[in-house]
Structure formats: structure tokens, C-alpha cells
C-alpha positions, 0 to 999 in steps of 0.5 A: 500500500502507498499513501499520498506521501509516497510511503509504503507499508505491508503487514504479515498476518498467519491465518489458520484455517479450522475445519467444521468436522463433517462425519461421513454416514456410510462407507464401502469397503470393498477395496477399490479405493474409494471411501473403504475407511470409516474416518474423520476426513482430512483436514478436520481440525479436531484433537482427537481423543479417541474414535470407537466404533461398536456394533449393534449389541454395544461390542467395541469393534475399533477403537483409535486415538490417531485421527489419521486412522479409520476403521475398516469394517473388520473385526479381528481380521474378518469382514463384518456384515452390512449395517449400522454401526455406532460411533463415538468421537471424542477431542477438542476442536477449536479449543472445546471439549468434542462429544459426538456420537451417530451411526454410520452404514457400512454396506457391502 
């Protein structure tokens, strides 16, 4: 910027951009690639705490504190039927305490 004096000034300002999570309700794992994780997406701004997935009965199936991970729709190693399953996430976002918890569909 230049006044009418000629003199210049700039500024420097650091912007950080914050996230609204947007927590998918279905999932395909089908290998393919496309949408195979149940996870919060990239570029989420939560601190997370810990996401747990239970089935239908209330039996913990994943659980993980590292938000770059998701769940794959297995248990122990076999692949799980289609259908609802119930999640819990917890953390900070934008320095308040997160408590959500929904469904998610898995389908086959």
C-alpha cells in the first residue's frame, strides 16, 4: 500500500484455517479405493481423543486415538456384515471439549 506521501507499508498476518468436522454416514469397503475407511476426513481440525466404533449389541469393534486412522469394517481380521454401526468421537476442536456420537452404514 502507498499513501499520498509516497510511503509504503505491508503487514504479515498467519491465518489458520479450522475445519467444521463433517462425519461421513456410510462407507464401502470393498477395496477399490474409494471411501473403504470409516474416518474423520482430512483436514478436520479436531484433537482427537479417541474414535470407537461398536456394533449393534454395544461390542467395541475399533477403537483409535490417531485421527489419521479409520476403521475398516473388520473385526479381528474378518469382514463384518452390512449395517449400522455406532460411533463415538471424542477431542477438542477449536479449543472445546468434542462429544459426538451417530451411526454410520457400512454396506457391502
Amino acid at each position: 500500500m502507498v499513501d499520498i506521501n509516497g510511503c509504503t507499508a505491508s503487514n504479515d498476518l498467519a491465518v489458520k484455517v479450522l475445519y467444521k468436522m463433517h462425519i461421513p454416514s456410510a462407507f464401502t469397503p470393498n477395496r477399490d479405493g474409494k471411501n473403504d475407511v470409516f474416518r474423520i476426513p482430512p483436514g478436520s481440525s479436531i484433537s482427537l481423543q479417541q474414535l470407537t466404533v461398536f456394533d449393534r449389541w454395544g461390542k467395541l469393534i475399533f477403537k483409535t486415538s490417531d485421527v489419521s486412522k479409520g476403521w475398516d469394517g473388520t473385526y479381528r481380521g474378518h469382514d463384518l456384515s452390512s449395517g449400522v454401526y455406532i460411533y463415538i468421537i471424542k477431542g477438542t476442536l477449536q479449543g472445546k471439549d468434542v462429544f459426538e456420537k451417530g451411526t454410520v452404514t457400512l454396506l457391502r
